[in-house]
N, CA and C atoms as a LAMMPS dump frame, in Angstrom:
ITEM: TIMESTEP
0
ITEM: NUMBER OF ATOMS
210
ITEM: BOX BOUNDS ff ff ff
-5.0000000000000000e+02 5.0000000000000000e+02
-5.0000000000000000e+02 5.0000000000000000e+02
-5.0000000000000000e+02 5.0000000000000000e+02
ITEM: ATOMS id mol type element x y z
1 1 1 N 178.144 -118.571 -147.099
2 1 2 C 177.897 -117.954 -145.826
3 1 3 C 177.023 -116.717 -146.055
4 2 1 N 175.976 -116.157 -145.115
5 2 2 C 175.14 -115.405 -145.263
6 2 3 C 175.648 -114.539 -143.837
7 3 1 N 175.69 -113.244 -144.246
8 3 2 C 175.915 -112.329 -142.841
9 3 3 C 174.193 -111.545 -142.454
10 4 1 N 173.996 -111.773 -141.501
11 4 2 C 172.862 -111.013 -140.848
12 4 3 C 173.038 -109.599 -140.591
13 5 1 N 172.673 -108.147 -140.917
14 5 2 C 172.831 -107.322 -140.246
15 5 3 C 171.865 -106.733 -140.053
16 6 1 N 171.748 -106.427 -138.08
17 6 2 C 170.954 -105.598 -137.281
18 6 3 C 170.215 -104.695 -138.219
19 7 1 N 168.687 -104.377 -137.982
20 7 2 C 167.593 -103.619 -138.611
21 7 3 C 168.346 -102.181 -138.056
22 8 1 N 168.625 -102.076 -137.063
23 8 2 C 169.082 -100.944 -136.25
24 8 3 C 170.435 -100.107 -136.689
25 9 1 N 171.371 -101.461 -137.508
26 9 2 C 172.475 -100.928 -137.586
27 9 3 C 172.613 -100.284 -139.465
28 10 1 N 171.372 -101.137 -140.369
29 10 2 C 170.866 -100.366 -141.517
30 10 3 C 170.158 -99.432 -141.189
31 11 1 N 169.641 -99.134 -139.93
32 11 2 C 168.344 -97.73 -140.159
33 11 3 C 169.596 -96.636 -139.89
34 12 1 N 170.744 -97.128 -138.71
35 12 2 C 171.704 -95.489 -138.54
36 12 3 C 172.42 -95.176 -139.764
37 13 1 N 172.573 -96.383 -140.863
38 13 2 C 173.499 -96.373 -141.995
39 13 3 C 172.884 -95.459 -143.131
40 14 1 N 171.178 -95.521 -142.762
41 14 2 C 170.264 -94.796 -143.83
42 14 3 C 170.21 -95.918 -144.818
43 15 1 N 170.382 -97.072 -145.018
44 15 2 C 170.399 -98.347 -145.817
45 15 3 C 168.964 -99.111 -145.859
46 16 1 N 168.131 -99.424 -146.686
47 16 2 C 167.061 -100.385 -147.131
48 16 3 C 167.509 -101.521 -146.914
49 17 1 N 166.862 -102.553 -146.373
50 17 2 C 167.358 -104.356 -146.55
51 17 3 C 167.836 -104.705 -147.963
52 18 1 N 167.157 -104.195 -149.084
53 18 2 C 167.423 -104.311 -150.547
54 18 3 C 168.686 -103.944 -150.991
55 19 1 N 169.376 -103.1 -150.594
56 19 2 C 170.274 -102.349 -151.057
57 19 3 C 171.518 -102.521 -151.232
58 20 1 N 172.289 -102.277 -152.234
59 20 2 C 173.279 -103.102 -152.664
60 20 3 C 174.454 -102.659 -151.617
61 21 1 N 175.731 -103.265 -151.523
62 21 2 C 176.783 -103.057 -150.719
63 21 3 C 177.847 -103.345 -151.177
64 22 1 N 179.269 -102.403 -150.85
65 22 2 C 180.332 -103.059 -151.188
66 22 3 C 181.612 -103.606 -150.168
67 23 1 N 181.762 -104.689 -150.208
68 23 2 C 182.715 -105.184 -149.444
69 23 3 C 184.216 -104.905 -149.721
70 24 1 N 184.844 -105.143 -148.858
71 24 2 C 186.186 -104.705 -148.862
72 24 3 C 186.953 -105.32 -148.157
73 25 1 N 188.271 -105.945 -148.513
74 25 2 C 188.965 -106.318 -147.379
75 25 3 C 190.233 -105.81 -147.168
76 26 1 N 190.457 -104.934 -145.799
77 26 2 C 191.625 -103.79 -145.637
78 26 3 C 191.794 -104.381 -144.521
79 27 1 N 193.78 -104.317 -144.27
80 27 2 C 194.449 -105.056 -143.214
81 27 3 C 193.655 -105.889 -142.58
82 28 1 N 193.517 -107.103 -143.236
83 28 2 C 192.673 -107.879 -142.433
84 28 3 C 191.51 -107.826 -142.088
85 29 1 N 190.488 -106.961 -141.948
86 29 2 C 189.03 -106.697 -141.545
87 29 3 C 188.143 -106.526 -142.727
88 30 1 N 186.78 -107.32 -142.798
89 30 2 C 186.52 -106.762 -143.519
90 30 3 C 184.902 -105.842 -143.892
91 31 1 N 185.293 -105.583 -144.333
92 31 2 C 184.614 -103.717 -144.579
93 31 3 C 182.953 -103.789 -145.044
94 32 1 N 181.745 -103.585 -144.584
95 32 2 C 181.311 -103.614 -145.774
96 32 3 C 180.674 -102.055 -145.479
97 33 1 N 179.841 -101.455 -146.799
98 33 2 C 179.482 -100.41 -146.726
99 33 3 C 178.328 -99.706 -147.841
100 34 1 N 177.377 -99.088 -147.984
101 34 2 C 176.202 -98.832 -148.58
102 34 3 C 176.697 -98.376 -150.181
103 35 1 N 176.096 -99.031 -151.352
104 35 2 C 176.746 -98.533 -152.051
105 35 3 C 175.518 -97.096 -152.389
106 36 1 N 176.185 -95.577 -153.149
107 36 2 C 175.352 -94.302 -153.066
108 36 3 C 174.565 -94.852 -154.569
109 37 1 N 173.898 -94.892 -154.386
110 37 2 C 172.775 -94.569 -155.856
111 37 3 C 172.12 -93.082 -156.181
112 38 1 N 172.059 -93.007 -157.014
113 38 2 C 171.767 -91.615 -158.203
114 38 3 C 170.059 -91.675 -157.855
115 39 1 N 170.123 -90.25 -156.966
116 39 2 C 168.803 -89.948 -156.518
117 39 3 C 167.311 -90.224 -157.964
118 40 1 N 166.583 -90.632 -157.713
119 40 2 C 165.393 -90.739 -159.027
120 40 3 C 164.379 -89.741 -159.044
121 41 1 N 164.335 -89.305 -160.011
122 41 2 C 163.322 -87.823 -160.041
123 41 3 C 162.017 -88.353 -161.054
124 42 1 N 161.121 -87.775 -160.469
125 42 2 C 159.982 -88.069 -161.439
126 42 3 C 159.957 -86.437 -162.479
127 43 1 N 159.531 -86.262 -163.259
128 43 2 C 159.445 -84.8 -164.521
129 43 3 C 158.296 -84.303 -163.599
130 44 1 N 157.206 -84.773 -162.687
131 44 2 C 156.302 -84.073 -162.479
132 44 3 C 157.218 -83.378 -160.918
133 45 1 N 157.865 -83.764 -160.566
134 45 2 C 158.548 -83.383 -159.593
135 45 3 C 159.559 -82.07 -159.924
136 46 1 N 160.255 -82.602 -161.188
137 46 2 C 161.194 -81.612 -161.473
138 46 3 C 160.651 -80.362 -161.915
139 47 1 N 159.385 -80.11 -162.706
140 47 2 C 158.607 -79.508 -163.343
141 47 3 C 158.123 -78.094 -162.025
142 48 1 N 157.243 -79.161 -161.106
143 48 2 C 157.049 -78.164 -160.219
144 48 3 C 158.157 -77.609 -159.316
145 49 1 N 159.207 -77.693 -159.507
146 49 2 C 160.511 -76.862 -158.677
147 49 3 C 160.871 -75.796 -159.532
148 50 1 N 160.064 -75.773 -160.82
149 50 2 C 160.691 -74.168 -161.712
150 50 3 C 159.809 -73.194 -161.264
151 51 1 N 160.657 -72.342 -160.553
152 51 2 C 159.956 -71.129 -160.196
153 51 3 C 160.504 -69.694 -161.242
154 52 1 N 160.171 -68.388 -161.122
155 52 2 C 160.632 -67.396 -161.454
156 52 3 C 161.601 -66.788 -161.077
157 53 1 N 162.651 -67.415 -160.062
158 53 2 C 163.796 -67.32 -159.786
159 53 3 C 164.932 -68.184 -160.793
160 54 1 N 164.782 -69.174 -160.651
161 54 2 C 165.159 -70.226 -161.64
162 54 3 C 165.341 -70.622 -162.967
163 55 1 N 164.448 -69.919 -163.707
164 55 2 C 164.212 -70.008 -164.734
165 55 3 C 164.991 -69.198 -165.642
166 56 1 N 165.36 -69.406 -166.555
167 56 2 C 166.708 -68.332 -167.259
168 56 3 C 165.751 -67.775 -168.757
169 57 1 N 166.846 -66.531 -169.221
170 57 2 C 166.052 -66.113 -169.72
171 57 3 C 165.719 -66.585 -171.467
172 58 1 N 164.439 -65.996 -171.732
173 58 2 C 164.096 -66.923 -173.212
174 58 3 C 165.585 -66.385 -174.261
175 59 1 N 165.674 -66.923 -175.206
176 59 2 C 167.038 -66.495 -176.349
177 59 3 C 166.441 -66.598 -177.186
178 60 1 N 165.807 -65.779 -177.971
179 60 2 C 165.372 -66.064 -179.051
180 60 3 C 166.029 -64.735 -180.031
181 61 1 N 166.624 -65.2 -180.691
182 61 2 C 167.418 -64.424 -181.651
183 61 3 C 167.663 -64.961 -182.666
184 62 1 N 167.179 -64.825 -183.484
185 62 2 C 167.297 -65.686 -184.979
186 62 3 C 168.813 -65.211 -185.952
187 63 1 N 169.147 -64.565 -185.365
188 63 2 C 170.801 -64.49 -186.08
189 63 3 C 171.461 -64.994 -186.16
190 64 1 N 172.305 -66.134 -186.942
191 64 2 C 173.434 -66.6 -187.065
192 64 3 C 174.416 -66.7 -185.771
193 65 1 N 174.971 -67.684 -185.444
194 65 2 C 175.641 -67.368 -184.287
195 65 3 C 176.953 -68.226 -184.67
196 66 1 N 176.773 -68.526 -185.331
197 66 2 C 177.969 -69.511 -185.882
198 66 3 C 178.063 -69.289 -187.384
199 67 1 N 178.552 -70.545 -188.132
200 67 2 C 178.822 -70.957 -189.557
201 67 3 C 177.409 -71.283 -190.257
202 68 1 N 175.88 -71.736 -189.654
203 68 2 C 175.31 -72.225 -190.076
204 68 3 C 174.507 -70.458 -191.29
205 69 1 N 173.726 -71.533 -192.182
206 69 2 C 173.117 -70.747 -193.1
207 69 3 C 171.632 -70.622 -192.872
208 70 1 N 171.229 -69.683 -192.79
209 70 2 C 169.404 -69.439 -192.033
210 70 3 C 169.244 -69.007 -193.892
């Protein structure tokens, strides 16, 4: 069996035709619902969001900070 659902009732859901879903079946009805996917970032995207607010400061301290041997 194939379920049809309304273009209208994926555009209020925020859902793509592609997009995966998970079904459910609670007291009898059953459920379905958008599954969330992990937003995708491009580096040229992330890159230009570092501003001079953001940015933390350099550490450069060559001293021992632990056990290791310099």
């Amino acid at each position: 069996m194939a379920i049809g659902i309304p273009k209208v009732v994926l555009e209020e859901l925020g859902c793509a035709p592609e997009q995966e879903v998970e079904m459910l079946l609670l007291e009898g009805e059953l459920r379905i619902r958008p599954i969330a996917t992990a937003p995708k970032y491009e580096l040229e995207q992330l890159v230009h969001a570092i501003t001079a607010k953001n940015r933390h400061a350099l550490l450069d301290d060559d001293a021992p900070m632990g056990k290791e041997v310099w």
